[in-house]
Every structure is written in structure tokens, then in C-alpha cells.
PDB file of N, CA, C, O and CB in Angstrom:
ATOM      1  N   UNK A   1      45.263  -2.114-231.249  1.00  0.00           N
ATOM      2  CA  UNK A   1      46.568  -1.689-230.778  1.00  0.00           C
ATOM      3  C   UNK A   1      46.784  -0.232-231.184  1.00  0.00           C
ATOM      4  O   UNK A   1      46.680   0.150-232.349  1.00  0.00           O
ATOM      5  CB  UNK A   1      47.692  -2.604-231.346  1.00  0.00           C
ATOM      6  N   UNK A   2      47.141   0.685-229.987  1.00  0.00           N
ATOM      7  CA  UNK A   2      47.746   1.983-230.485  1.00  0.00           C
ATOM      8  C   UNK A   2      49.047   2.035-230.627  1.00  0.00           C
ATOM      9  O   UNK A   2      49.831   1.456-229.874  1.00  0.00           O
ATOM     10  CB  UNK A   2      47.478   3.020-229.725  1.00  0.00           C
ATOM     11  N   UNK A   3      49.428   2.855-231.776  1.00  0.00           N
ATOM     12  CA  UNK A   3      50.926   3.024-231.921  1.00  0.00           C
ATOM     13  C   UNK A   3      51.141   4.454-231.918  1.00  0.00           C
ATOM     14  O   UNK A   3      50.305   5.193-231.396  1.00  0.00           O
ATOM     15  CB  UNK A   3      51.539   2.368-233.231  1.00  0.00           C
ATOM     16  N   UNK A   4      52.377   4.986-232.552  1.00  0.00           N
ATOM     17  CA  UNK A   4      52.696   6.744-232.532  1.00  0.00           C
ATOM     18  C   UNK A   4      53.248   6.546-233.273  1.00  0.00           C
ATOM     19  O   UNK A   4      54.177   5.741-233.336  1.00  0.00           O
ATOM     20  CB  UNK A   4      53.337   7.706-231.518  1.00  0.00           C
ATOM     21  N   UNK A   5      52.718   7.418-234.277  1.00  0.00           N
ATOM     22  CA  UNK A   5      53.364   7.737-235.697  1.00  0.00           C
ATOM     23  C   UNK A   5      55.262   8.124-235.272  1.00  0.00           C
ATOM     24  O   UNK A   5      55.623   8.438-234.138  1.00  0.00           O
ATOM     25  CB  UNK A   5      52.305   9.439-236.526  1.00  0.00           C
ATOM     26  N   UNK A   6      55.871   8.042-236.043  1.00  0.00           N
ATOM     27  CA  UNK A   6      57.300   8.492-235.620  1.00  0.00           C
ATOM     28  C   UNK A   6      57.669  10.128-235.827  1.00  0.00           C
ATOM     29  O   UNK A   6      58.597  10.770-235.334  1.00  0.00           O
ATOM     30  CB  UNK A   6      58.369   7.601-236.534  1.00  0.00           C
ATOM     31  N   UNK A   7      56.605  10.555-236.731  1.00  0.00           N
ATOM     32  CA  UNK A   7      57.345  11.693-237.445  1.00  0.00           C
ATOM     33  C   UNK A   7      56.356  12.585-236.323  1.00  0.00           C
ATOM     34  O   UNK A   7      57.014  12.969-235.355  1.00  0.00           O
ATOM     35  CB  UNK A   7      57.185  11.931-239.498  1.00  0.00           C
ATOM     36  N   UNK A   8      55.367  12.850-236.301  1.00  0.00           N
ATOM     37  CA  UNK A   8      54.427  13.781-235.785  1.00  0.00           C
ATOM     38  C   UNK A   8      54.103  13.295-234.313  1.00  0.00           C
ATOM     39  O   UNK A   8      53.395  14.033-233.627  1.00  0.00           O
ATOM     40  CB  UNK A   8      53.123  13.864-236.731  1.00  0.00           C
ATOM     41  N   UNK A   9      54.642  11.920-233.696  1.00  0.00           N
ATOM     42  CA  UNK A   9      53.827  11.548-232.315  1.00  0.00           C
ATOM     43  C   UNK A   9      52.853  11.327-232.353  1.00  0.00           C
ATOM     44  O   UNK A   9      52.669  10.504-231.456  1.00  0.00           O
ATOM     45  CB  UNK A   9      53.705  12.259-231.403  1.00  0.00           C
ATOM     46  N   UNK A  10      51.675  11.580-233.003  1.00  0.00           N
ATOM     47  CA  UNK A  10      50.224  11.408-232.996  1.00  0.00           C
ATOM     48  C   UNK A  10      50.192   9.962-232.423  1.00  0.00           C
ATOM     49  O   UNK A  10      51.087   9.150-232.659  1.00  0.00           O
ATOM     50  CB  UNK A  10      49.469  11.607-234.522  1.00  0.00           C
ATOM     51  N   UNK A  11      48.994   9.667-231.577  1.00  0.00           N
ATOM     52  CA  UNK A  11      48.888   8.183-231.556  1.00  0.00           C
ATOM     53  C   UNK A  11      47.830   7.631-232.175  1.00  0.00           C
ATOM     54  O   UNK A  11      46.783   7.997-231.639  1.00  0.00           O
ATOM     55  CB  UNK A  11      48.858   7.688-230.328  1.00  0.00           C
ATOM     56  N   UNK A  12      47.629   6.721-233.309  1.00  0.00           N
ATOM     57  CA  UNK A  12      46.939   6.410-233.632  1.00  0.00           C
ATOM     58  C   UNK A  12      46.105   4.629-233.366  1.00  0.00           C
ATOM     59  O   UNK A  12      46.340   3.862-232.433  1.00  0.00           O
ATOM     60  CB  UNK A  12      47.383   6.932-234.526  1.00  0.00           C
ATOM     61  N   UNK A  13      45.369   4.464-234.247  1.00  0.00           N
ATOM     62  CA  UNK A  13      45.306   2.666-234.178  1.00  0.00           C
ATOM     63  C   UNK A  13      45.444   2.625-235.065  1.00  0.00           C
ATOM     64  O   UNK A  13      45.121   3.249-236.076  1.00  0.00           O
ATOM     65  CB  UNK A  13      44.265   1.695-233.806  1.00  0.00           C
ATOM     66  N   UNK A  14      46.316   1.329-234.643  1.00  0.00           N
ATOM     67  CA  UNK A  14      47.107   0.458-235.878  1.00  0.00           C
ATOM     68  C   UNK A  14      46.356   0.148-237.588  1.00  0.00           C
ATOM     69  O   UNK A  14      46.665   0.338-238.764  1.00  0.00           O
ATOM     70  CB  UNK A  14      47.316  -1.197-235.132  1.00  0.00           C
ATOM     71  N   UNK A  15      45.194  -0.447-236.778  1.00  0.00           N
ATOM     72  CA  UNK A  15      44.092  -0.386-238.087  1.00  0.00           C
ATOM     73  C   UNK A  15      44.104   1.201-239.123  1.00  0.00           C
ATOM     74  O   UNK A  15      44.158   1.376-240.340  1.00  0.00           O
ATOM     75  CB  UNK A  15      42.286  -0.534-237.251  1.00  0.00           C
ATOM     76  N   UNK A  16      44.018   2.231-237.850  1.00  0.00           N
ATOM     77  CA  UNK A  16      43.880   3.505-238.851  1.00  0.00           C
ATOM     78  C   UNK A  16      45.048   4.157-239.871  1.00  0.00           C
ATOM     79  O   UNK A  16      44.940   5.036-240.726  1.00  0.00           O
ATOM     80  CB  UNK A  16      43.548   4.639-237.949  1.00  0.00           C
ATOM     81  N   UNK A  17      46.311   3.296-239.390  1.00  0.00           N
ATOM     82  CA  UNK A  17      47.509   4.052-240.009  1.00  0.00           C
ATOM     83  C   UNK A  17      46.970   3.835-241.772  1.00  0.00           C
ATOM     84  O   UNK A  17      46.344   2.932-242.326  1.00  0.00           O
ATOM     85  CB  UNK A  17      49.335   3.175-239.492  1.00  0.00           C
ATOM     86  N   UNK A  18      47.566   5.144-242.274  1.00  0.00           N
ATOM     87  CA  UNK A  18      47.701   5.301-243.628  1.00  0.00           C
ATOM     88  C   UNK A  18      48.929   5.312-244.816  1.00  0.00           C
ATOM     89  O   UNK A  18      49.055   5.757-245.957  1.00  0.00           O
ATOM     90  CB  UNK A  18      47.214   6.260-243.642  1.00  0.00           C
ATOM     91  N   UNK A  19      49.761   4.536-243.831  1.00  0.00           N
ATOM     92  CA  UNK A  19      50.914   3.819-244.747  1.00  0.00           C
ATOM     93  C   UNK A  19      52.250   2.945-243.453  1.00  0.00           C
ATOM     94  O   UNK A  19      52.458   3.269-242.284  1.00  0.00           O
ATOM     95  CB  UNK A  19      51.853   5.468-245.939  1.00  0.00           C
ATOM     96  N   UNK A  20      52.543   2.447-243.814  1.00  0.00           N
ATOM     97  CA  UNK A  20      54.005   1.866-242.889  1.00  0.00           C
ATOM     98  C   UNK A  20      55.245   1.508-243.615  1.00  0.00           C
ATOM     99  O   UNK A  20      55.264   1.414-244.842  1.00  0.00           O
ATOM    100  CB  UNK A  20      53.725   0.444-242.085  1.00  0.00           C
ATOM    101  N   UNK A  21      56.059   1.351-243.025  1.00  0.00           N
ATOM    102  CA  UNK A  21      57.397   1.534-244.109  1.00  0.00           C
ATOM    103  C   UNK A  21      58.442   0.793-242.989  1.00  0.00           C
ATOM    104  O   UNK A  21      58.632   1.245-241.860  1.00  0.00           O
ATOM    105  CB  UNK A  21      57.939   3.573-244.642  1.00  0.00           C
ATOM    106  N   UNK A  22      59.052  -0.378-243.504  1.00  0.00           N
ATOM    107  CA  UNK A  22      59.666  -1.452-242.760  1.00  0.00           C
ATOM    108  C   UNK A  22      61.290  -0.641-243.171  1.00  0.00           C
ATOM    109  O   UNK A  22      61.826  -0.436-244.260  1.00  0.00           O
ATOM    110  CB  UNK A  22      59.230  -3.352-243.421  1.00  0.00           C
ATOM    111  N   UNK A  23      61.639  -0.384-242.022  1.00  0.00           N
ATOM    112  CA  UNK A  23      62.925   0.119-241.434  1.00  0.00           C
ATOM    113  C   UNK A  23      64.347  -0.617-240.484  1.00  0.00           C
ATOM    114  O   UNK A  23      64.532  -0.146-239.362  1.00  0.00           O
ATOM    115  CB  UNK A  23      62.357   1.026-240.645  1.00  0.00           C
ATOM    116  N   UNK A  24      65.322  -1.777-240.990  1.00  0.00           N
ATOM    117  CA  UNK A  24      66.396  -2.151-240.221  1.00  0.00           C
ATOM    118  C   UNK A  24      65.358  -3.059-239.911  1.00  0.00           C
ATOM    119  O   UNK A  24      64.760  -2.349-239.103  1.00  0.00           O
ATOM    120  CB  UNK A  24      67.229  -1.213-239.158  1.00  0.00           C
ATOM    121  N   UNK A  25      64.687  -4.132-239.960  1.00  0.00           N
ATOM    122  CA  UNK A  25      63.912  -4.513-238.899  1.00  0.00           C
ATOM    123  C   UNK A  25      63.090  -4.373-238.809  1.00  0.00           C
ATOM    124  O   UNK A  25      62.335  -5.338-238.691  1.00  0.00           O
ATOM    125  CB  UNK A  25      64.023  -4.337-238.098  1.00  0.00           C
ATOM    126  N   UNK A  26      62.595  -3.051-238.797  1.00  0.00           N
ATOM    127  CA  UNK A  26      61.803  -2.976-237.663  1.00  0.00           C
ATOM    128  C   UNK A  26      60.007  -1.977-238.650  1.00  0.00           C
ATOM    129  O   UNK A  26      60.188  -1.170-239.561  1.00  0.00           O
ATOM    130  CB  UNK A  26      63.027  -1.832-236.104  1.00  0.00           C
ATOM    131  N   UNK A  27      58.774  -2.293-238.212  1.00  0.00           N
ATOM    132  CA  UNK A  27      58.040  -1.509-239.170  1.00  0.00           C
ATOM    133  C   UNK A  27      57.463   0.005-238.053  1.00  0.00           C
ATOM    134  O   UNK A  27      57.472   0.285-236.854  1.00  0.00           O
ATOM    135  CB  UNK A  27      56.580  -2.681-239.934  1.00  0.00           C
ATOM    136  N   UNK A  28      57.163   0.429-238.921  1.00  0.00           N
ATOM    137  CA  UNK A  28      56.687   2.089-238.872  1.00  0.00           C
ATOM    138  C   UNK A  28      55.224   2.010-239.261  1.00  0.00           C
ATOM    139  O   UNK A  28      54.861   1.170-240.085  1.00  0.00           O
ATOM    140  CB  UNK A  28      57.582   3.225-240.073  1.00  0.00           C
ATOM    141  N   UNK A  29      54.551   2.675-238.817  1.00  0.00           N
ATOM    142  CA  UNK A  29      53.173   3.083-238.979  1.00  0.00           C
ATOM    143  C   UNK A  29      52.787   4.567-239.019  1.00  0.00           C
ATOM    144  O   UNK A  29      53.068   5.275-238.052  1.00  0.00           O
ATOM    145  CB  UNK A  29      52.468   2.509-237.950  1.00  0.00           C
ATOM    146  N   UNK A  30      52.229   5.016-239.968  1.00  0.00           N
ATOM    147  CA  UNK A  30      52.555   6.690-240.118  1.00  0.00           C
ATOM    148  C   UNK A  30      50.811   7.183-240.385  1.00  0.00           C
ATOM    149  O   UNK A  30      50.082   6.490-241.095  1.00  0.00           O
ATOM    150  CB  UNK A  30      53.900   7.171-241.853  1.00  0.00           C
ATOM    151  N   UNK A  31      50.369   8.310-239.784  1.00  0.00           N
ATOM    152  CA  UNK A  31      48.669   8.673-239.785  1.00  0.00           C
ATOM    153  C   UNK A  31      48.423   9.500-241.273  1.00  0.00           C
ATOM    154  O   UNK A  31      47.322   9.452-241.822  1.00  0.00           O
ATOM    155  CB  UNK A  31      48.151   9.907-238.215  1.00  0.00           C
ATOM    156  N   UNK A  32      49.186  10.004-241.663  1.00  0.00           N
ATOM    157  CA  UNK A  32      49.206  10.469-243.173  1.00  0.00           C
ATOM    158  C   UNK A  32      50.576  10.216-244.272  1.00  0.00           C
ATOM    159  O   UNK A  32      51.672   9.797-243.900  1.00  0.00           O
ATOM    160  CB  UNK A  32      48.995  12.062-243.062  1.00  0.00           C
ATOM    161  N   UNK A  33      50.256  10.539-245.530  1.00  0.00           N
ATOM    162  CA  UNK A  33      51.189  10.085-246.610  1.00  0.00           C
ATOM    163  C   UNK A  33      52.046  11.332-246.428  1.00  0.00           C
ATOM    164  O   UNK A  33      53.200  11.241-246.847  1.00  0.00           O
ATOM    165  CB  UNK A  33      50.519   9.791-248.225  1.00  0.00           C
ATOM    166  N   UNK A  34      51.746  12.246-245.986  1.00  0.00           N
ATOM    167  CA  UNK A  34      52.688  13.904-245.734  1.00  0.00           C
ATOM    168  C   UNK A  34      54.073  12.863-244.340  1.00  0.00           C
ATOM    169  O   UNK A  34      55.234  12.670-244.702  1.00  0.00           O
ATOM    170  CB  UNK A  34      50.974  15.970-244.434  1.00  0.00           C
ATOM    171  N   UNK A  35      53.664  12.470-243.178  1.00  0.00           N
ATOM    172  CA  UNK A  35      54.297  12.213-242.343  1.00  0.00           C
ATOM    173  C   UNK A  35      55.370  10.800-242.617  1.00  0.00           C
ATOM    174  O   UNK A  35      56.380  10.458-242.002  1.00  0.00           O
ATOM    175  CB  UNK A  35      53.347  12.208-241.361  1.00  0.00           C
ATOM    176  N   UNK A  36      54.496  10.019-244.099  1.00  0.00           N
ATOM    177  CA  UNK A  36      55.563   8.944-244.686  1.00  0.00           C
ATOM    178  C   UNK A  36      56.052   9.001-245.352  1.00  0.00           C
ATOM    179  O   UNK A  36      56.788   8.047-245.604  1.00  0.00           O
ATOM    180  CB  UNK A  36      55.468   8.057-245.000  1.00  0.00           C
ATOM    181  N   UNK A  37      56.054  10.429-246.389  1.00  0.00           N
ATOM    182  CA  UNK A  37      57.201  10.491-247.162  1.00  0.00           C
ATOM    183  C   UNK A  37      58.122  11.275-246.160  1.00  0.00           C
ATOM    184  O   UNK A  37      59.336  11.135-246.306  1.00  0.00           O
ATOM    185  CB  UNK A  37      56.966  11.186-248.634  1.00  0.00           C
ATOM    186  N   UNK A  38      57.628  12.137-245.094  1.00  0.00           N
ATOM    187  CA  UNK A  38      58.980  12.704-244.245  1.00  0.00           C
ATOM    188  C   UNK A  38      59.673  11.956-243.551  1.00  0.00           C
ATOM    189  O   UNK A  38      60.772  12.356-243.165  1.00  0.00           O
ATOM    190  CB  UNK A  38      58.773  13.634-243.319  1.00  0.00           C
ATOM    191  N   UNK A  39      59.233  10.753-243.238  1.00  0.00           N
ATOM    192  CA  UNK A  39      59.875   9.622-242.744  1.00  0.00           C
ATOM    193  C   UNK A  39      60.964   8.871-243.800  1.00  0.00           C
ATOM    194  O   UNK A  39      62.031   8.451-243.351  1.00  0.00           O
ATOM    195  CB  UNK A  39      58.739   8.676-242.330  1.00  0.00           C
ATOM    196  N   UNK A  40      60.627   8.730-245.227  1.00  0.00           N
ATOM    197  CA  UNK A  40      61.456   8.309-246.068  1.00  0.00           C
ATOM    198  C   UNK A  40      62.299   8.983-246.482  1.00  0.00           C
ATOM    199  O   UNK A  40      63.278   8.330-246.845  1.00  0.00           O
ATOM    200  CB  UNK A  40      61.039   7.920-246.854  1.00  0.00           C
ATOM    201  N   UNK A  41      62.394  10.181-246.621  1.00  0.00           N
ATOM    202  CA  UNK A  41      63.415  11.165-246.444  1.00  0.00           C
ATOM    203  C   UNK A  41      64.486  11.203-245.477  1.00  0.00           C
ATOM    204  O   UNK A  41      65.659  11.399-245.794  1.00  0.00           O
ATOM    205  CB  UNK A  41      62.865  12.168-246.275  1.00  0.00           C
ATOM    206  N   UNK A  42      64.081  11.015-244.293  1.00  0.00           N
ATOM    207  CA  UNK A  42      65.362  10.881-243.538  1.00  0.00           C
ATOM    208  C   UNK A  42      64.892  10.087-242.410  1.00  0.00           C
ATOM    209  O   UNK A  42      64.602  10.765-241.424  1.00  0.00           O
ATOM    210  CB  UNK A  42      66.083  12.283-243.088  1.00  0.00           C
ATOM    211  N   UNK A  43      64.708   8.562-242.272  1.00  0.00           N
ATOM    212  CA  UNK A  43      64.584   7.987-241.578  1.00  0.00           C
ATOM    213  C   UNK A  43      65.728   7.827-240.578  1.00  0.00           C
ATOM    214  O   UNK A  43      64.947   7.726-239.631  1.00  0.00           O
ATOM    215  CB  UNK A  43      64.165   7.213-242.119  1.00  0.00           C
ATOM    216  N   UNK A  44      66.853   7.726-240.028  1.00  0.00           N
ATOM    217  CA  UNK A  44      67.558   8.231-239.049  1.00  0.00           C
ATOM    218  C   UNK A  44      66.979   9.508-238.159  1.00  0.00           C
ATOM    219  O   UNK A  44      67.309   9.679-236.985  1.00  0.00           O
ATOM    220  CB  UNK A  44      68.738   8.524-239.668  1.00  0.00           C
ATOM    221  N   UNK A  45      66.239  10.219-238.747  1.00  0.00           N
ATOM    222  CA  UNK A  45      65.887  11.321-237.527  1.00  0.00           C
ATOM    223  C   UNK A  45      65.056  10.817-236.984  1.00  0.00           C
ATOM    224  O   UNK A  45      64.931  11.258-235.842  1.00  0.00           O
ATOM    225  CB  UNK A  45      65.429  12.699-237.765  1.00  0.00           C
ATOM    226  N   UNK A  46      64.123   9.781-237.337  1.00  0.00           N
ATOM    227  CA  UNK A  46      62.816   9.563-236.727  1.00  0.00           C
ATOM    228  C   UNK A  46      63.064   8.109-235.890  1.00  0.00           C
ATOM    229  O   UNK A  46      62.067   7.619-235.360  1.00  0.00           O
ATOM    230  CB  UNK A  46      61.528   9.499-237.973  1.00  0.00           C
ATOM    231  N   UNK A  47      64.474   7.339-235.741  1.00  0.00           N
ATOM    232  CA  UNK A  47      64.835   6.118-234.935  1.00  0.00           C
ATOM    233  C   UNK A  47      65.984   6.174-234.677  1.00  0.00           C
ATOM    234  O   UNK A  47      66.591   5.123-234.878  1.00  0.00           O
ATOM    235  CB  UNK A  47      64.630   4.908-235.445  1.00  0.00           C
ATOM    236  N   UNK A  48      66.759   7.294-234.165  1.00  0.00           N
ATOM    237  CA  UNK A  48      67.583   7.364-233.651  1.00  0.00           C
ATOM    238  C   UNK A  48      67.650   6.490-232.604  1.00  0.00           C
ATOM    239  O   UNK A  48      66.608   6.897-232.090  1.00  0.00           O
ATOM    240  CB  UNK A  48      67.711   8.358-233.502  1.00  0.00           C
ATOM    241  N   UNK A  49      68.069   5.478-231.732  1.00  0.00           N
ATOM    242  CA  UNK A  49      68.454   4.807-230.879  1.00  0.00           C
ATOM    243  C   UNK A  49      68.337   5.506-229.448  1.00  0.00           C
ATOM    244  O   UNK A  49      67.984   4.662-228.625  1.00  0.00           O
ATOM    245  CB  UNK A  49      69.643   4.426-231.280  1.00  0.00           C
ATOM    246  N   UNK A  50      68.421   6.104-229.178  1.00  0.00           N
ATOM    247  CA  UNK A  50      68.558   7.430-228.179  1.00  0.00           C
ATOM    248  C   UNK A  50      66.706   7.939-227.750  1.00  0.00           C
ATOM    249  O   UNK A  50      66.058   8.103-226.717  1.00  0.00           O
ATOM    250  CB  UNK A  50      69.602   9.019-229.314  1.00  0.00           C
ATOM    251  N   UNK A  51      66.494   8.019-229.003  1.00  0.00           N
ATOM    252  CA  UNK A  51      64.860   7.917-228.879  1.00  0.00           C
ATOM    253  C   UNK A  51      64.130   7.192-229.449  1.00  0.00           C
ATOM    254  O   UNK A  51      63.601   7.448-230.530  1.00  0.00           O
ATOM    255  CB  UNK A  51      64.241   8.847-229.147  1.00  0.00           C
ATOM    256  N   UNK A  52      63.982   6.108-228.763  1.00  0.00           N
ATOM    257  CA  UNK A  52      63.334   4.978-229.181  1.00  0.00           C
ATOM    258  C   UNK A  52      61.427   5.172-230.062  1.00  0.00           C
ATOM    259  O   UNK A  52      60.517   5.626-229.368  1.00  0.00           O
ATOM    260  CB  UNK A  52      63.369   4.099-227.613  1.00  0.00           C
ATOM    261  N   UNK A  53      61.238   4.882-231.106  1.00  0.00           N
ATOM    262  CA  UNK A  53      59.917   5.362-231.520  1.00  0.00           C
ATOM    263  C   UNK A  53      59.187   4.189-230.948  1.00  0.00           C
ATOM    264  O   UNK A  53      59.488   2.997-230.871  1.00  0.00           O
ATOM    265  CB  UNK A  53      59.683   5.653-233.171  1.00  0.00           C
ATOM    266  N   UNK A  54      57.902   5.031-230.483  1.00  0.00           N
ATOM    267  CA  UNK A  54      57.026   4.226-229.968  1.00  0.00           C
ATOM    268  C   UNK A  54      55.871   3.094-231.130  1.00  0.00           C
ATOM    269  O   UNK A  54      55.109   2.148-230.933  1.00  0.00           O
ATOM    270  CB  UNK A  54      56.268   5.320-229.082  1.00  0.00           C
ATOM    271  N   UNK A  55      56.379   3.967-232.450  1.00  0.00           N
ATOM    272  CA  UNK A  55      55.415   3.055-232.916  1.00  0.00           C
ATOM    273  C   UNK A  55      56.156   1.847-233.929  1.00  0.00           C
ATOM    274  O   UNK A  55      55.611   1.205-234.828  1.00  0.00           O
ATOM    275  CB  UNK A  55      54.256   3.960-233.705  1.00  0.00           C
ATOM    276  N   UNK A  56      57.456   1.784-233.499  1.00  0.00           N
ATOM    277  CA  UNK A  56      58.590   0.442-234.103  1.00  0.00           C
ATOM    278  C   UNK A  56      57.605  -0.962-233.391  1.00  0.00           C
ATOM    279  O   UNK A  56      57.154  -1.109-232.255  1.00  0.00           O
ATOM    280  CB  UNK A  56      60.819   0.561-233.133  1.00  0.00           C
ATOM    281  N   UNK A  57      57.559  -1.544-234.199  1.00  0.00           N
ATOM    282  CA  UNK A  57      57.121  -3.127-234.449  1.00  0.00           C
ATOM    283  C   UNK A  57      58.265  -4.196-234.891  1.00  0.00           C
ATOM    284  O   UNK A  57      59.144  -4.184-235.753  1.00  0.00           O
ATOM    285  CB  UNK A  57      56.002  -3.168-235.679  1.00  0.00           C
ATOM    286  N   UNK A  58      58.022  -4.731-234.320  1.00  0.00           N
ATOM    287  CA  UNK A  58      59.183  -6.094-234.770  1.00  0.00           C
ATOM    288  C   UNK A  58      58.138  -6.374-235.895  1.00  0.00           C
ATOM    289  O   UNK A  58      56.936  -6.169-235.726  1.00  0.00           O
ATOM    290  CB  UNK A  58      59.587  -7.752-233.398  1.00  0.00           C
ATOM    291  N   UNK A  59      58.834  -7.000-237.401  1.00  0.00           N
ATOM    292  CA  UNK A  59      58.528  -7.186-238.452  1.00  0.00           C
ATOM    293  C   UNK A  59      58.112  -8.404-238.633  1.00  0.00           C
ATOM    294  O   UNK A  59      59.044  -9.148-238.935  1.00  0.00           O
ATOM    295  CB  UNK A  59      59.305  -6.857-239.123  1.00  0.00           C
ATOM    296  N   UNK A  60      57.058  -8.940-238.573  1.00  0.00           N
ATOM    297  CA  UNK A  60      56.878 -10.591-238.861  1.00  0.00           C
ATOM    298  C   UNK A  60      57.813 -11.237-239.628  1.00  0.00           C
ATOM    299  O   UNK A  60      57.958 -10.631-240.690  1.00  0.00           O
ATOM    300  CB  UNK A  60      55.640 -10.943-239.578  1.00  0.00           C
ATOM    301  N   UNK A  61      58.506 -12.204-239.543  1.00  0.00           N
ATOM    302  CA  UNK A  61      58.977 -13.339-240.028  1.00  0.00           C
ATOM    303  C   UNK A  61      58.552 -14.099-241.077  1.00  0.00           C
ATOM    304  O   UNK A  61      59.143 -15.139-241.366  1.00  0.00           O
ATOM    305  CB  UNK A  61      58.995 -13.982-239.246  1.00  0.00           C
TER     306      UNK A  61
END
């Protein structure tokens, strides 16, 4: 499965991501630790509703 990092767009595979970070719901998949701590910093910029991120996952149960 390919996803897109939220912070940078890159698309990666899922297998290759190098961290994810479960958000409202929903998980994140990020291609470096630089692009997941900028994601933890201000996660509202990167899932704004308006722009849906391509690489949001519904969170297993």
C-alpha cells in the first residue's frame, strides 16, 4: 500500500514509513523522523479538514 506522508507529500510504502503517529482517529505515516516531529508540533496544519491527507488511515480497533 502507498500512502503520502502529510507533512512533505512524498508518497511512500506503507512498509517503508519511518514512524506514524495516531491522530483524532485517525493514523499518519511519515518517511522521516524530521517530517514526524513537524507533524507533532502542529498537527492541525497537516489535517485540516479542508485538505484531506492522503496518508490518514482509519485506526484498527
Amino acid at each position: 500500500m502507498i500512502v503520502e506522508d502529510p507533512v512533505c507529500r512524498n508518497a511512500i510504502a506503507l512498509e517503508d514509513a519511518r514512524a506514524s503517529e495516531e491522530y483524532d482517529g485517525w493514523a499518519y505515516f511519515f518517511c522521516s523522523s524530521r517530517c514526524h516531529e513537524a507533524f507533532k508540533l502542529n498537527p492541525g496544519r497537516y489535517t485540516d479538514p479542508r485538505f484531506p491527507a492522503a496518508a490518514a488511515a482509519p485506526r484498527k480497533a
